[in-house]
C-alpha positions as CSV (number, residue, x, y, z in Angstrom):
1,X,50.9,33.5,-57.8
2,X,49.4,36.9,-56.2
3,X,52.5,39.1,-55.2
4,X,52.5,40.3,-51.7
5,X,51.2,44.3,-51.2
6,X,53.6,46.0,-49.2
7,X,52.1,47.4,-46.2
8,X,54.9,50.4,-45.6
9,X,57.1,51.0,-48.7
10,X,60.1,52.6,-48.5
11,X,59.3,54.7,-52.0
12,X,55.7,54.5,-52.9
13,X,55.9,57.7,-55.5
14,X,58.5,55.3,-57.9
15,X,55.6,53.1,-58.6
16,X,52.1,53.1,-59.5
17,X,49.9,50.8,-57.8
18,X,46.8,50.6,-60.0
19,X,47.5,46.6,-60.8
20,X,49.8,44.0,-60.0
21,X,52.7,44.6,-62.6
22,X,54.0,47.7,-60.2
23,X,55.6,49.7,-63.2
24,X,57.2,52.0,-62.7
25,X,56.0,56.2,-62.2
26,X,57.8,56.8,-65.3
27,X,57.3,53.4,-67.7
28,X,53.2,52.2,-67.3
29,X,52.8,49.7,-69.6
30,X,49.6,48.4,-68.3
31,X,47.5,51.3,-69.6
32,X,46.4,52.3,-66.8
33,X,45.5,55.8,-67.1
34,X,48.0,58.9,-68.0
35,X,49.1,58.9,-64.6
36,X,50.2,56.5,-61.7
37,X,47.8,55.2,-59.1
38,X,49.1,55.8,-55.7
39,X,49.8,53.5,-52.8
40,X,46.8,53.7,-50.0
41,X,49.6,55.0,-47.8
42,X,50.4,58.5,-49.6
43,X,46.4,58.5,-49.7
44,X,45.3,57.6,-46.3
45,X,48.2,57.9,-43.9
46,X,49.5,55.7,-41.2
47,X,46.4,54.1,-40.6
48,X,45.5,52.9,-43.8
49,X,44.7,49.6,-43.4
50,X,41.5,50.9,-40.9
51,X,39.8,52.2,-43.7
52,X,39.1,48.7,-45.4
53,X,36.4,46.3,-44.7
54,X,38.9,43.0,-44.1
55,X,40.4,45.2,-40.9
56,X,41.5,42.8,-38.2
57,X,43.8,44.6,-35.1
58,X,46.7,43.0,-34.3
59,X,46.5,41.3,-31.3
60,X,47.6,42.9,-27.9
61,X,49.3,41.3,-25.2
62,X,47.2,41.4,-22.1
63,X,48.6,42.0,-18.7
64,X,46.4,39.2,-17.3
65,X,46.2,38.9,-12.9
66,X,46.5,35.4,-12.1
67,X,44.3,35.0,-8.6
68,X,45.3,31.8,-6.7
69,X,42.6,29.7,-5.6
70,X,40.9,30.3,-1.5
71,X,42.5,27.3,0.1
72,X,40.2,24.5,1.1
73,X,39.0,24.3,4.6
């Protein structure tokens, strides 16, 4: 089973991101390179998730005017 990507972690320098193992910063035993991968977040910022192709916005609530019918003559 995939594991869930956190979008927000509390920590993301303690682990490197490059697979789906999440060593540890200090213990990488996937091989993945001599140094950790980071999370999109130190990369990108707040708003990383807009830099993606699969971006959907959350929906907003709409403050919607309800106009009663004209009353039948």
């Amino acid at each position: 089973m995939k594991k869930i990507f956190p979008i927000h972690p509390a920590n993301p320098e303690r682990i490197c991101w490059g697979c789906d193992k999440y060593c540890s910063a200090n213990d990488m035993m996937c091989g993945n390179g001599s140094d950790r991968t980071q999370h999109p977040f130190e990369l990108f910022g707040e708003n990383w998730r807009e830099w993606g192709s699969d971006y959907t916005p959350e929906p907003v609530a709409e403050d919607r005017c309800v106009v009663a019918p004209a009353p039948r003559k």
